[in-house]
N, CA, C and O atoms as a MOPAC input file, in Angstrom:
PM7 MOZYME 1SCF
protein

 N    -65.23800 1     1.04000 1   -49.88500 1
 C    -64.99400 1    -0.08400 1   -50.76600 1
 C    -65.04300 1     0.44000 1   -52.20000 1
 O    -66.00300 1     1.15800 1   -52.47800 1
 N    -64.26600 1     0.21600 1   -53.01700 1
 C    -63.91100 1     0.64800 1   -54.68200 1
 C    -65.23100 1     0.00000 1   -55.15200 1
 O    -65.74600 1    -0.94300 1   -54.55100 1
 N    -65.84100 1     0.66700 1   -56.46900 1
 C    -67.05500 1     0.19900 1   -56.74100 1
 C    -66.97300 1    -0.70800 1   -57.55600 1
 O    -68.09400 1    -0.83400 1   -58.05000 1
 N    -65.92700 1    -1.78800 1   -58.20700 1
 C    -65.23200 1    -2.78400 1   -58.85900 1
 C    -65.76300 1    -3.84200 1   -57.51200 1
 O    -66.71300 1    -4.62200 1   -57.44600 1
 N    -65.04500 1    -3.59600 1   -56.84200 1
 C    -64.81900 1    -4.36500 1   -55.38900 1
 C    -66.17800 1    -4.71800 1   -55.02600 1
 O    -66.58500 1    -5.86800 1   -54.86000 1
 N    -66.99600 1    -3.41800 1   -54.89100 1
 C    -68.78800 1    -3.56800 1   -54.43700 1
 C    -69.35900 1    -4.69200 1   -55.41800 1
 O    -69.86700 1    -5.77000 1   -55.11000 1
 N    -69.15800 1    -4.20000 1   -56.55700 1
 C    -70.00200 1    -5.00400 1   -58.00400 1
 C    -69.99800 1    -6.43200 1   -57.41400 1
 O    -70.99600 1    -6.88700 1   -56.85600 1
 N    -68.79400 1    -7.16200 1   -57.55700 1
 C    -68.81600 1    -8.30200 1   -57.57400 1
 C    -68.97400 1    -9.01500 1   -56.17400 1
 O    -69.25400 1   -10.21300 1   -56.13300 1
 N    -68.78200 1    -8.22800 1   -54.96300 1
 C    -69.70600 1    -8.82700 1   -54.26200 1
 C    -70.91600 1    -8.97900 1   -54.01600 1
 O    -71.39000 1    -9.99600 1   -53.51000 1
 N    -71.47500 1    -8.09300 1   -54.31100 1
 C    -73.04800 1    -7.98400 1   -54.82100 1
 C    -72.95500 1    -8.96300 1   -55.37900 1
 O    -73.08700 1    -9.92000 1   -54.61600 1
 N    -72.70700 1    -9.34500 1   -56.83500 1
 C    -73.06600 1   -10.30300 1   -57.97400 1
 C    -72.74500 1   -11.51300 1   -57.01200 1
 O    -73.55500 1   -12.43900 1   -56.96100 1
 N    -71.70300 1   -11.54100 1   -56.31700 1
 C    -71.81300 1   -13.09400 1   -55.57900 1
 C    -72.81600 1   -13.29100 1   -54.32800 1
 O    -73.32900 1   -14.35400 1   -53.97600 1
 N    -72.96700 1   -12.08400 1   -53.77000 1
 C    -74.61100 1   -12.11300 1   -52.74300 1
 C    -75.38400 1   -12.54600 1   -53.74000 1
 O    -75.58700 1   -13.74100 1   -53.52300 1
 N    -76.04700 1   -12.13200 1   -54.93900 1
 C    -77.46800 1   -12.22700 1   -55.83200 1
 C    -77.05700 1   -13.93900 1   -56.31900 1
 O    -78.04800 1   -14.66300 1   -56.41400 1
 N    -75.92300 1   -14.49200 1   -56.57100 1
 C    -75.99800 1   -15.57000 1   -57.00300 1
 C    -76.03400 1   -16.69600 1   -55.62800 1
 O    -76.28200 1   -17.88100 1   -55.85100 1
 N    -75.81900 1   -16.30400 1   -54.48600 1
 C    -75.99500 1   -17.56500 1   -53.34800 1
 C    -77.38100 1   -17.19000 1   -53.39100 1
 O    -78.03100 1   -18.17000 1   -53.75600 1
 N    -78.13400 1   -16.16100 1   -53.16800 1
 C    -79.55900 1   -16.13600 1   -53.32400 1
 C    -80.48700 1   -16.94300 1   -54.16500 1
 O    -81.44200 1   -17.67600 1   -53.91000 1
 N    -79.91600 1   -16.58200 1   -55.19600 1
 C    -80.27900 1   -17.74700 1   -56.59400 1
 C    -80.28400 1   -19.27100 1   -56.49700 1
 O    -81.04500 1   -20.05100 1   -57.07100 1
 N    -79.45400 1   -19.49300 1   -55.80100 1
 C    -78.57300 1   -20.97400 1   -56.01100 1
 C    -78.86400 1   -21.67600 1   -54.63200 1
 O    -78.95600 1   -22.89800 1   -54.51800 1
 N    -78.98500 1   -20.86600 1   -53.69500 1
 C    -79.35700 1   -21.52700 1   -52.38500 1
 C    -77.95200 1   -21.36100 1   -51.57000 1
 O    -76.80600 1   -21.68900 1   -51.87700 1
 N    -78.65100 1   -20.52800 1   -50.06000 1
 C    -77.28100 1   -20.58600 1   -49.58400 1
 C    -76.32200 1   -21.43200 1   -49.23800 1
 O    -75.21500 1   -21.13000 1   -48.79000 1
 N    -76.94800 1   -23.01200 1   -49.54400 1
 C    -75.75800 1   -24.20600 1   -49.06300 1
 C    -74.95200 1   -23.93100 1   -50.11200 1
 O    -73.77400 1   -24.24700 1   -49.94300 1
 N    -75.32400 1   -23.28900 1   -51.45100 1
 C    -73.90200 1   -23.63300 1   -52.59600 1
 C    -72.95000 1   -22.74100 1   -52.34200 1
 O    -71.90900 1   -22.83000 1   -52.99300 1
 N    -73.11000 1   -21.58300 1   -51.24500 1
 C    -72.01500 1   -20.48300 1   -51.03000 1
 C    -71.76100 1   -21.10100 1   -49.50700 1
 O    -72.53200 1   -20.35400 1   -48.90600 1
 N    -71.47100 1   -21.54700 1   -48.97200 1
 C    -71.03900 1   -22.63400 1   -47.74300 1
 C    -69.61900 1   -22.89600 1   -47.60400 1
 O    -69.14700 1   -23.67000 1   -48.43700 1
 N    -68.57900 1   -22.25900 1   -46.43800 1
 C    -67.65700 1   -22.13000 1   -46.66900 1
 C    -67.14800 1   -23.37000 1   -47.26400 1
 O    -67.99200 1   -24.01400 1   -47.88600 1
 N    -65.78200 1   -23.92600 1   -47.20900 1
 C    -65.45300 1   -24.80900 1   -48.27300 1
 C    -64.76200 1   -25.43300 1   -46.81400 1
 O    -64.22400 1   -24.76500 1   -45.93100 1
 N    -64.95800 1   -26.96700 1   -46.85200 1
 C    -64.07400 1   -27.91300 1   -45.51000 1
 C    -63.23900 1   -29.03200 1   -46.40600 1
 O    -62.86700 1   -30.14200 1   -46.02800 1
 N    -63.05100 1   -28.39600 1   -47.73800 1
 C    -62.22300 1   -29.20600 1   -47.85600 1
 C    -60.31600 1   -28.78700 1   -47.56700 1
 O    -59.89400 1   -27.71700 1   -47.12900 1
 N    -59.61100 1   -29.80700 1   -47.91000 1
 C    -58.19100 1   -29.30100 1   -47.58800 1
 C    -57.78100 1   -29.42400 1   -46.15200 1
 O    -57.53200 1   -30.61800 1   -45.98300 1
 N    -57.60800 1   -28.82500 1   -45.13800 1
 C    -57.58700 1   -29.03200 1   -44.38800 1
 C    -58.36400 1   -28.15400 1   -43.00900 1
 O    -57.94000 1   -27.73500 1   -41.93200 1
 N    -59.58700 1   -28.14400 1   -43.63500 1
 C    -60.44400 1   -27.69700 1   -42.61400 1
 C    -61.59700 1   -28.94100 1   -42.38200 1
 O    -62.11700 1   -29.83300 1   -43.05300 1
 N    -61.65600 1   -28.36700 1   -40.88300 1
 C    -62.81300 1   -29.56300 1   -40.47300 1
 C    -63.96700 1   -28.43100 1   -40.15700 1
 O    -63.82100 1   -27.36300 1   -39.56200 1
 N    -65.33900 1   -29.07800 1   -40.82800 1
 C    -66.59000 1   -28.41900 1   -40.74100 1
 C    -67.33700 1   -29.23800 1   -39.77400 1
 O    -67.50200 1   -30.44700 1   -39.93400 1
 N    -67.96100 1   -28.31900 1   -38.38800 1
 C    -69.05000 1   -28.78400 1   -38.05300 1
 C    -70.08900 1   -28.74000 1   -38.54100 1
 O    -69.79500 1   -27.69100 1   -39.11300 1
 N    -71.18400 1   -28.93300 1   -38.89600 1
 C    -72.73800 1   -28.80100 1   -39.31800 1
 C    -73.27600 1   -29.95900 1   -37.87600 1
 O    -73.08000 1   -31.09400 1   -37.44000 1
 N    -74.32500 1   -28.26500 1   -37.50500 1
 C    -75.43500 1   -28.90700 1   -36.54000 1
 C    -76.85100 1   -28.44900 1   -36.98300 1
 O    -77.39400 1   -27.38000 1   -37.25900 1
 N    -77.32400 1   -30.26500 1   -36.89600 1
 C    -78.60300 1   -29.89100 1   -37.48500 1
 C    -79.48400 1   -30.05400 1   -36.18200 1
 O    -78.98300 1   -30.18500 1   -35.06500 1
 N    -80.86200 1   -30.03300 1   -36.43100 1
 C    -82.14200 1   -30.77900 1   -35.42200 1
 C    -82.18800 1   -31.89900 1   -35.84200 1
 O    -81.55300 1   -32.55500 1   -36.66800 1
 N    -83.21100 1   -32.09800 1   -35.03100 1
 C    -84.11700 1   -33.58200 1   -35.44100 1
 C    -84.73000 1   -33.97800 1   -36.94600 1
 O    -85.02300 1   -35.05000 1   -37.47400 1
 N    -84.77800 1   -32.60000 1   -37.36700 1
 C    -85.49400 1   -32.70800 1   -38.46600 1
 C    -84.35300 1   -32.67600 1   -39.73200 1
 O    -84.85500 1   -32.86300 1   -40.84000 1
 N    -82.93700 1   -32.47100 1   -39.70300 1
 C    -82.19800 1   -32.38000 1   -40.51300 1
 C    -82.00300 1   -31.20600 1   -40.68600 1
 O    -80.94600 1   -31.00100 1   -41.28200 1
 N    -82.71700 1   -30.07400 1   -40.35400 1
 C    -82.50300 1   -28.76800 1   -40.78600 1
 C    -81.58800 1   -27.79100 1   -39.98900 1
 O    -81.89600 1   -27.59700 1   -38.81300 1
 N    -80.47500 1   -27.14000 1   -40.50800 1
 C    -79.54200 1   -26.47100 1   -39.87000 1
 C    -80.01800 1   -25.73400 1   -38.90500 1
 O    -81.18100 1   -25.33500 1   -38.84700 1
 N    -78.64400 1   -25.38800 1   -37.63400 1
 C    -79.40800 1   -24.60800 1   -36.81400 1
 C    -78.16000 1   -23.51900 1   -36.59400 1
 O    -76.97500 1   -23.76000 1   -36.36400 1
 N    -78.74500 1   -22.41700 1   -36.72400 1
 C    -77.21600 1   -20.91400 1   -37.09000 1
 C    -77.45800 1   -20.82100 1   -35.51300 1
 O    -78.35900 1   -21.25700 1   -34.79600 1
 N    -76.12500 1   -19.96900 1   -35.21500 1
 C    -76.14500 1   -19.26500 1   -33.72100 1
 C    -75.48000 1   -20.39200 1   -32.85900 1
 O    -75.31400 1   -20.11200 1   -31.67100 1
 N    -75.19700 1   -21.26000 1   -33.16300 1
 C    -74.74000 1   -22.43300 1   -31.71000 1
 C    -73.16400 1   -22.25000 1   -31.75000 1
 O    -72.48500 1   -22.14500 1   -32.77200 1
 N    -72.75100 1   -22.23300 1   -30.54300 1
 C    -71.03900 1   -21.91800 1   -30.14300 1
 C    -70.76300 1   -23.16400 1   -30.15000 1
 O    -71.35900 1   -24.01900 1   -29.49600 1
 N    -69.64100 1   -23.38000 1   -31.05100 1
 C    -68.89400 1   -24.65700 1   -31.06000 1
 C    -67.85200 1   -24.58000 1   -30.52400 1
 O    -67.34100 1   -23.50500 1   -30.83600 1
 N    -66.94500 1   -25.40300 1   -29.56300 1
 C    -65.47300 1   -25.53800 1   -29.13100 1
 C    -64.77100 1   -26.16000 1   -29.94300 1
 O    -65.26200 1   -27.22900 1   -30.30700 1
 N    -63.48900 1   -25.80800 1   -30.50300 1
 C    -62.75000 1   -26.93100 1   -31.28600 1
 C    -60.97500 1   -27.18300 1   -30.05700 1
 O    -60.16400 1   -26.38500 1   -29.58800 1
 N    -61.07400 1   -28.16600 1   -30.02400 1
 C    -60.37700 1   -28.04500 1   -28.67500 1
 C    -58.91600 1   -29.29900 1   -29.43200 1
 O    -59.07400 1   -30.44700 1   -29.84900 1
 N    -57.72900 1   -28.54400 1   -29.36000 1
 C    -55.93800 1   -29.40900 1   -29.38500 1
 C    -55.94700 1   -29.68600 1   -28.38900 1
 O    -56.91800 1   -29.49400 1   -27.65700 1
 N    -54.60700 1   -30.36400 1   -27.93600 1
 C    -54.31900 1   -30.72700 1   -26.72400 1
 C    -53.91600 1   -29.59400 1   -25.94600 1
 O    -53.72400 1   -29.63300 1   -24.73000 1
 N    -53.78000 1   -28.49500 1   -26.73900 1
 C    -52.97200 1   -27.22300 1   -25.99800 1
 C    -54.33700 1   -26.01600 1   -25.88400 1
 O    -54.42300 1   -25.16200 1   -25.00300 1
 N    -55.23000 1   -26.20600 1   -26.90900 1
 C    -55.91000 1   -24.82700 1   -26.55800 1
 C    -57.29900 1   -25.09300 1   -27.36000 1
 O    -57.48400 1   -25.96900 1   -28.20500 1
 N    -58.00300 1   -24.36400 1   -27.00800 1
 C    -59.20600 1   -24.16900 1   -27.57400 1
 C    -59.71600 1   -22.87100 1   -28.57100 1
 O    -59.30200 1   -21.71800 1   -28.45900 1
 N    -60.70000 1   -23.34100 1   -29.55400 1
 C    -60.83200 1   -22.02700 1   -30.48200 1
 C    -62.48400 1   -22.15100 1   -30.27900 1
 O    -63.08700 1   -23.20500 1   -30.07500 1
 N    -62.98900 1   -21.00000 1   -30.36900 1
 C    -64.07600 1   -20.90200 1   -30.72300 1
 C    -64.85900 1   -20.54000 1   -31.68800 1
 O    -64.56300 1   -19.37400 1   -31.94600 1
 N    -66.14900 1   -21.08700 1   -32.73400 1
 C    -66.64000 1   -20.76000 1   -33.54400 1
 C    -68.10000 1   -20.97600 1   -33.17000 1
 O    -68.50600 1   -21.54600 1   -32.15700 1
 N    -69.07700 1   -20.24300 1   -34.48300 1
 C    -70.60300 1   -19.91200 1   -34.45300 1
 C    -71.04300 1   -20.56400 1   -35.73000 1
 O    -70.42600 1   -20.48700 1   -36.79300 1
 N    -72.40600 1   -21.35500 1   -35.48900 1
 C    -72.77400 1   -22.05200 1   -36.93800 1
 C    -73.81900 1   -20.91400 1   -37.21700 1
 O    -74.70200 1   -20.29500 1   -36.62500 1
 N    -73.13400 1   -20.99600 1   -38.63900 1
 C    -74.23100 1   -20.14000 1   -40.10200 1
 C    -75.18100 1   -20.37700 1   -40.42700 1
 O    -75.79800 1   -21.42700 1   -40.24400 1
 N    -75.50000 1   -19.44500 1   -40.98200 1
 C    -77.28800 1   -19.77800 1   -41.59200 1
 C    -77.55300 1   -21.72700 1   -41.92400 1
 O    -78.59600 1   -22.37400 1   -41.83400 1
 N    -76.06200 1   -22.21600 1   -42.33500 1
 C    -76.03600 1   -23.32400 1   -43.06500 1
 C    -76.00700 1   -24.18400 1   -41.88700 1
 O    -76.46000 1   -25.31400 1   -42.06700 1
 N    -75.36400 1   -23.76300 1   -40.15500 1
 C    -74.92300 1   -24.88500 1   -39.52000 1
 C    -73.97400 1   -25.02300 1   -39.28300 1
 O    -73.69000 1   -25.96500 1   -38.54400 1
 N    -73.02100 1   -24.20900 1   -39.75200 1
 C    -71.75200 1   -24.55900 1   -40.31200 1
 C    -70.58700 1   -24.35200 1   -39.46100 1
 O    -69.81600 1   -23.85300 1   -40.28100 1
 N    -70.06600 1   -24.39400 1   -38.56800 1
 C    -68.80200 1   -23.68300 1   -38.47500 1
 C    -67.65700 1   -24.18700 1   -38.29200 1
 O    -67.58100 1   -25.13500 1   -37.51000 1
 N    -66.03800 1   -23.53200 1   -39.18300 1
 C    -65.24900 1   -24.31100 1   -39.87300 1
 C    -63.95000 1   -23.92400 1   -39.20600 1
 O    -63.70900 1   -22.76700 1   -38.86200 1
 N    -63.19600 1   -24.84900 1   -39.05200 1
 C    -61.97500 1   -24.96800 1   -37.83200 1
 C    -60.52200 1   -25.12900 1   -39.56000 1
 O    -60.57900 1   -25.61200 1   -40.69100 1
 N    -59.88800 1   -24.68900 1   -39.06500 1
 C    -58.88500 1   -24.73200 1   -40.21100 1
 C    -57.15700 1   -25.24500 1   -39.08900 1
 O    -56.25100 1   -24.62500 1   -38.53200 1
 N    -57.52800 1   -26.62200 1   -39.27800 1
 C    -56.13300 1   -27.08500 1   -38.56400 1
 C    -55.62200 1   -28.52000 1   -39.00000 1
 O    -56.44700 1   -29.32300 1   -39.43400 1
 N    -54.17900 1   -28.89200 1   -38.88900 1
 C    -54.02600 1   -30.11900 1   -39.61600 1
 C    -54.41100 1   -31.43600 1   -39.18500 1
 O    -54.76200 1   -31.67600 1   -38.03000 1
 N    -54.33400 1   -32.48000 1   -40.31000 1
 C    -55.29800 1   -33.81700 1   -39.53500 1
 C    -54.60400 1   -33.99800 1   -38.10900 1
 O    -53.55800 1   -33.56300 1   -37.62700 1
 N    -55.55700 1   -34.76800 1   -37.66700 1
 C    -55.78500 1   -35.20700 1   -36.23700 1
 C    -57.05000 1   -35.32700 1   -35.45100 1
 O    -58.15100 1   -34.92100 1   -35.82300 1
 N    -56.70700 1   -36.07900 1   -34.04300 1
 C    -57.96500 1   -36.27400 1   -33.89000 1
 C    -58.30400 1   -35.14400 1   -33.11900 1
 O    -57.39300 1   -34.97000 1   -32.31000 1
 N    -59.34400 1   -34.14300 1   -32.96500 1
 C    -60.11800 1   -33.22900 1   -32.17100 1
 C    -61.03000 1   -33.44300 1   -31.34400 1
 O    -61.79500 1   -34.40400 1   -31.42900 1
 N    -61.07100 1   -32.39500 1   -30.25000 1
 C    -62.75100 1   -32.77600 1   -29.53000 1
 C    -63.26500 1   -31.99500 1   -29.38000 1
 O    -62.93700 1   -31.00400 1   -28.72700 1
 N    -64.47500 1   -32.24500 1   -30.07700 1
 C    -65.54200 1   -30.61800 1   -30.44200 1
 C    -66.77900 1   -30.62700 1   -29.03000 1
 O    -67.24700 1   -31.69900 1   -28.64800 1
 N    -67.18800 1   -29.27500 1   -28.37000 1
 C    -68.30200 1   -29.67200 1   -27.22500 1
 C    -69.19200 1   -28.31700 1   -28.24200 1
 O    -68.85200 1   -27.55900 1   -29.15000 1
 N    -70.26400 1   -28.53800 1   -27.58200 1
 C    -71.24000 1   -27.71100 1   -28.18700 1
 C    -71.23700 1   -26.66800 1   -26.98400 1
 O    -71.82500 1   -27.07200 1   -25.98100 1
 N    -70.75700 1   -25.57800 1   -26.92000 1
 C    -71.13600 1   -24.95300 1   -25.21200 1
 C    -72.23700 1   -23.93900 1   -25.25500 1
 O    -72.29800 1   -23.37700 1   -24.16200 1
 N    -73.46800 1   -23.31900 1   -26.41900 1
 C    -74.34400 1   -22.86200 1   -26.43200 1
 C    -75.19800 1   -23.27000 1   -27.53700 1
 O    -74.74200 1   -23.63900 1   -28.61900 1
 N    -76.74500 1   -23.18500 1   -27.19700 1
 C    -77.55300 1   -23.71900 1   -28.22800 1
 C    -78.43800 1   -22.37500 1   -28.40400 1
 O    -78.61000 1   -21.81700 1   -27.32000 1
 N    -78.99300 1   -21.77000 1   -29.41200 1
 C    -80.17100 1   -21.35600 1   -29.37100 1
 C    -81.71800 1   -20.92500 1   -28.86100 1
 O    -82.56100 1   -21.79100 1   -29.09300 1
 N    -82.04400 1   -20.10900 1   -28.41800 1
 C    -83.56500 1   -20.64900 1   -27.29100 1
 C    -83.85400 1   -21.60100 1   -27.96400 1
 O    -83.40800 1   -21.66500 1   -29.11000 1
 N    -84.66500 1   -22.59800 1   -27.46500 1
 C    -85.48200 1   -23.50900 1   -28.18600 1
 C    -84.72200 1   -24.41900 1   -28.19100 1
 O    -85.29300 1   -25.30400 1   -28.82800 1
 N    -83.45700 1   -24.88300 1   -27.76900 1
 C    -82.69000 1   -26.43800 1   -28.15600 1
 C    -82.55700 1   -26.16300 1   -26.39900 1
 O    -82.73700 1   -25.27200 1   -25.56800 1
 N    -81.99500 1   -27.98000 1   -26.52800 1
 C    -81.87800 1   -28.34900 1   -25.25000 1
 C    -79.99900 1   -28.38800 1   -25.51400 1
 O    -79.51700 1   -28.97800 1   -26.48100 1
 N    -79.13300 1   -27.65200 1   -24.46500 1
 C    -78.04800 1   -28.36000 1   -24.24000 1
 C    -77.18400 1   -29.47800 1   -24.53400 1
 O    -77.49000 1   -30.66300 1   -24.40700 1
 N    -76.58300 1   -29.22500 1   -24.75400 1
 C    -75.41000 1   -31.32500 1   -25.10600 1
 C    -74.79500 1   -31.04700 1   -24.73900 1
 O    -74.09900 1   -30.15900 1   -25.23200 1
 N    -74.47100 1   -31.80800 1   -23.10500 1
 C    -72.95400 1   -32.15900 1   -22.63100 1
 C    -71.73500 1   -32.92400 1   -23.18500 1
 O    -70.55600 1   -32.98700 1   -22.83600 1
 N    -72.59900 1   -33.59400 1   -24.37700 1
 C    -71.57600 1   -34.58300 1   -24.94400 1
 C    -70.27700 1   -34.07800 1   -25.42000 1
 O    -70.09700 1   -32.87500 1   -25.60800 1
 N    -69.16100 1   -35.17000 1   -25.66500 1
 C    -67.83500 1   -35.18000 1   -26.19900 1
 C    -67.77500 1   -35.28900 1   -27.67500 1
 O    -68.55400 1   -36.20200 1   -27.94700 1
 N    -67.32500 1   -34.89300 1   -28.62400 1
 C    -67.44700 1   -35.37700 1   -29.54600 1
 C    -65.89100 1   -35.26200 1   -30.10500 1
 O    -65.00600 1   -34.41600 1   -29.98200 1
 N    -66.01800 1   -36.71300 1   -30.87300 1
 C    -64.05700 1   -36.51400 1   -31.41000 1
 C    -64.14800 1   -36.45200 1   -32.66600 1
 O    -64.95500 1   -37.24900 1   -33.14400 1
 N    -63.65300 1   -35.84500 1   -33.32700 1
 C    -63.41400 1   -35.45800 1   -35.16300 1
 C    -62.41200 1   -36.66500 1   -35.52300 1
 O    -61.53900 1   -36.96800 1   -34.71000 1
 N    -62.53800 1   -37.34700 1   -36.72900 1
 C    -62.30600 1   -38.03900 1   -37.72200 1
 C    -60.33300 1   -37.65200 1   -37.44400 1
 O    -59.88900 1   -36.99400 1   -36.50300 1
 N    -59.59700 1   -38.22100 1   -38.44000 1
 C    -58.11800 1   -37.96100 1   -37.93900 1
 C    -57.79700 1   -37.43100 1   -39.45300 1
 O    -56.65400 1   -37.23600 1   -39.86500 1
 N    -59.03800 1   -37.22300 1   -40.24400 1
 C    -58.34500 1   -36.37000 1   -41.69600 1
 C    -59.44600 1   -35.11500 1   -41.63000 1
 O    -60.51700 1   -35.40600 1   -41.09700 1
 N    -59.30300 1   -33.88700 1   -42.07000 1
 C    -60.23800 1   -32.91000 1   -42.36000 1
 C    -61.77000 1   -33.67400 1   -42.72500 1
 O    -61.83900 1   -34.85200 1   -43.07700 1
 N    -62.78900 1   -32.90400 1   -42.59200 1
 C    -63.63800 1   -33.05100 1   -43.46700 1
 C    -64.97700 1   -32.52800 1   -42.40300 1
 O    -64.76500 1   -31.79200 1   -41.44000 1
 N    -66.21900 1   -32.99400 1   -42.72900 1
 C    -67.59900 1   -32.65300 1   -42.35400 1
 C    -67.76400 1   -33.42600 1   -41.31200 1
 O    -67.37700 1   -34.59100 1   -41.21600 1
 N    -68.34500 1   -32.79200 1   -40.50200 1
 C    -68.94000 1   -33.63900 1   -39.12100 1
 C    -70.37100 1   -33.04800 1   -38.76200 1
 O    -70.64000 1   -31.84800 1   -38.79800 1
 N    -71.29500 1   -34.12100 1   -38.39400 1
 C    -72.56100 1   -33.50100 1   -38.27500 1
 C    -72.74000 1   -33.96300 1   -36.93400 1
 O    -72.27000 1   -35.03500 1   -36.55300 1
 N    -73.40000 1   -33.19500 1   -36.20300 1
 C    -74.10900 1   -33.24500 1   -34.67300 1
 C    -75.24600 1   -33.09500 1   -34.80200 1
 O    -75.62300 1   -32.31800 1   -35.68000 1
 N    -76.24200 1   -33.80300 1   -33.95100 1
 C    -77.95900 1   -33.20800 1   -33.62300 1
 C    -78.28500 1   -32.71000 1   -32.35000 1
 O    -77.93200 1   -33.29400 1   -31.32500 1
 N    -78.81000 1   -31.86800 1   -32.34900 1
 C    -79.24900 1   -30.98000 1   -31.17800 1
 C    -81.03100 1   -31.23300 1   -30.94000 1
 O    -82.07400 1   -31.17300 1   -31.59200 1
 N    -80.77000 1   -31.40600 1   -30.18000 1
 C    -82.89300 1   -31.62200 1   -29.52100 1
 C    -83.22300 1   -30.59400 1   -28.89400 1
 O    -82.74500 1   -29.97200 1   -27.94500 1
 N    -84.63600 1   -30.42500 1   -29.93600 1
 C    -85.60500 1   -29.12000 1   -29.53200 1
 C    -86.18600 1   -29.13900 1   -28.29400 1
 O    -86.64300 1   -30.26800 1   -28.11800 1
 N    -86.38900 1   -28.42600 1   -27.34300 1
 C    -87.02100 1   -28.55900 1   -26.03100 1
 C    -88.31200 1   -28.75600 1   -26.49200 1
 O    -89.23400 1   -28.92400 1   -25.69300 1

């Protein structure tokens, strides 16, 4: 990596540090839809496999330190399943359908 290139990612690592990592949180606006899964307690939970499922196919993503993980496809309606949790959470068989414009969707997961 060119040391131009290094600098300023560094400087943008030291400033999500600073600022808290929700303010460096990918971006769901436009036309991405963000899951965020929290607990019971509101607090994000990283590591859980999300399905983002069209009528034709399925994609898979992992929530971030933040919870987060972000599907980049145009409006419509989706159906997200949770198919792995973390040690320590219990499973969700549930269905879940996304909104018919981009944006944030939150799920809760229960601690065993």
């Amino acid at each position: 990596m060119p040391a131009g290139r290094y600098r300023k990612t560094a400087a943008a690592l030291i400033m999500c540090l600073m600022m808290g990592i929700s303010a460096c949180a990918p971006d769901t606006s436009g036309d991405k839809y963000g899951i965020r899964v929290l607990d019971a307690d509101k607090q994000p939970v990283a590591g859980v496999t999300v399905q983002f499922c069209t009528d034709e196919t399925c994609e898979l993503g992992r929530t971030d330190e933040s919870g987060l993980a972000v599907f980049d496809y145009p409006p419509g309606v989706y159906e997200v399943h949770i198919l792995k949790v973390p040690e320590g959470y219990r499973e969700d068989p549930e269905v879940y359908k996304t909104e018919d414009t981009p944006g944030e969707m939150k799920i809760t997961v229960e601690k065993e």
